[in-house]
N, C-alpha and C positions, 0 to 999 in steps of 0.2 A: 325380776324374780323375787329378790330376798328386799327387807326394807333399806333404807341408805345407812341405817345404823351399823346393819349386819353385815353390807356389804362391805360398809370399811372395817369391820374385825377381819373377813376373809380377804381384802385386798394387802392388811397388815401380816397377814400370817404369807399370803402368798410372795412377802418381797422380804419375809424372815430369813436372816441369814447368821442365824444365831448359834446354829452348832453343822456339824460338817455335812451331815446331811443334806443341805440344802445343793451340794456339788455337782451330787448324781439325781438327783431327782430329773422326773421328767416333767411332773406335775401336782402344786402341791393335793394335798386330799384333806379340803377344808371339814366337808362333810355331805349331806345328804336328806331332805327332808323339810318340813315346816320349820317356820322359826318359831312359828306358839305351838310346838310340841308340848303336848303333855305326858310323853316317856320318852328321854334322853335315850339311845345306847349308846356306850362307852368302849370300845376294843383299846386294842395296847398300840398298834402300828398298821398303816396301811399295806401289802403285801404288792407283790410286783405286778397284778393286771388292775388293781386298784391307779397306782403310779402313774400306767398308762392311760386310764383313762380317765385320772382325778377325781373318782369317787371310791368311796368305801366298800366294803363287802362287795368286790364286783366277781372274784371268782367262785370257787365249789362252798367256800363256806358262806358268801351272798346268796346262794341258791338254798342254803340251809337255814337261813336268819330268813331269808323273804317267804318260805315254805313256812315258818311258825308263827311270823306276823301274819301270814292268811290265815290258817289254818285258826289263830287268836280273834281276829275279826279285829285286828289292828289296822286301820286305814291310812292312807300316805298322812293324810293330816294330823295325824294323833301322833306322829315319830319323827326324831330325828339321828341320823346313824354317823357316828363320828369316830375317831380313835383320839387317843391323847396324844401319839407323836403325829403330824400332818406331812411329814415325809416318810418315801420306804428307807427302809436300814441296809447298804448296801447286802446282797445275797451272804446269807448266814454271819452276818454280823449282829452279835448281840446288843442292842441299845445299852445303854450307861443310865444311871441315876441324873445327870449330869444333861443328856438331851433329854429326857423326861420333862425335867426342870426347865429346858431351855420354852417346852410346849404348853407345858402346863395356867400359864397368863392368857394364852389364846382359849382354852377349855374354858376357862375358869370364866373369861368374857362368851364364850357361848350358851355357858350355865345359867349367866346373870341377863342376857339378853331373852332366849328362850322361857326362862323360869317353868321349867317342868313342874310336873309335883314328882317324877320318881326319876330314877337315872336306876340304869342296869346297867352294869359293870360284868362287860361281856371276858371273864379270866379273872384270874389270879392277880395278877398285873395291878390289871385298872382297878382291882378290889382296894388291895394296900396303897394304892394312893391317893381314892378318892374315899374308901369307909375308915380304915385301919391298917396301919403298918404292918401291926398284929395278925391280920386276919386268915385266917386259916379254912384253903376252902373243903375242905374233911369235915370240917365243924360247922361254918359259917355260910357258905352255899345253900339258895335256895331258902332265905330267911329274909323278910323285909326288916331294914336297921333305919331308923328314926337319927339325922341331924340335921338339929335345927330344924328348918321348917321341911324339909325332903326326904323323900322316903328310898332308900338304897338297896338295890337286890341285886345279889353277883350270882352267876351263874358262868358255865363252862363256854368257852369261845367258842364257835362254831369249828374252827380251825382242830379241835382238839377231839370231838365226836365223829369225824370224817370216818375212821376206821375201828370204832372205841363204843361197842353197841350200848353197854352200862351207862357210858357217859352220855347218850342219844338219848336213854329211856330219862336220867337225870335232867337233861336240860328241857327237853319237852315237859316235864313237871313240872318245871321252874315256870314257862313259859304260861304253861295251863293256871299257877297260882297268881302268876301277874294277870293276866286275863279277868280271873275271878276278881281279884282287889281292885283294879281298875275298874272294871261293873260296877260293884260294889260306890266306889266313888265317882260314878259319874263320867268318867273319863274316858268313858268309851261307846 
């Protein structure tokens, strides 16, 4: 499926036992998608029917991400959908700075393999550690930011729109502006 480069970054990540998570998992959740994506998405953590079935976005809010990549005319080939930590957080346990960190070498080898030209930072979360510490999504949301050679767009996690009609009308805008810029450059 994926080339031999990439499969050794997921065969690394899946025998990672670098912070506690690794205990309860049942499956790591490397990712999903082309490896010459040309738009990254970035979530914080994979959620518990993710776990089970070791892909990403596999519950209501995959049904909400796959719903705007069609509705975008974003095709399997043009994406890849990932979170930053590749295990679940046991049930309402909050991640640390600390496993973030522990994941973050795996991302960062998906980034450099893949070579997007944009990455979505689907939250708050993935924003502050992949654009700015700083970032503020009140302010910052729903704006493409330039580093280096990649273009960065954060928008609201699907997780977070489920009950949250404003925040549904906000990401769908988001979604509609990556759409348009990706036209715009070809990459779609």
């Amino acid at each position: 499926m994926y080339s031999a480069e990439f499969e050794s970054i997921k065969d690394a990540c899946t025998l990672c036992k670098k912070c506690p998570f690794y205990e309860e998992r049942l499956n790591t959740v490397f990712g999903e998608g082309s490896e010459k994506a040309d738009i990254l998405f970035v979530g914080d953590f994979p959620r518990g029917k993710d776990d089970l079935k070791g892909m990403p976005f596999t519950g209501k809010e995959g049904e909400i991400l796959r719903k705007l990549l069609t509705l975008c005319d974003i095709s399997n080939e043009k994406y890849f959908l990932t979170n930053i930590l590749k295990c679940r957080p046991a049930d309402g346990e909050n991640p640390e700075v600390s496993h973030y960190e522990s994941c973050m070498d795996y991302l960062r080898n998906q980034v450099r393999h893949i070579k997007p030209k944009i990455i979505v930072c689907l939250g708050e979360g993935p924003a502050k550690r992949m654009i700015d510490p700083s970032f503020d999504s009140l302010k910052d949301r729903g704006k493409f930011i330039k580093k280096g050679k990649l273009f960065f767009l954060a928008t609201h996690h699907p997780s977070e729109v489920i009950d949250n009609e404003d925040k549904r009308i906000e990401l769908l805008s988001d979604f509609q502006l990556l759409r348009e810029t990706a036209k715009k450059g070809n990459l779609l």
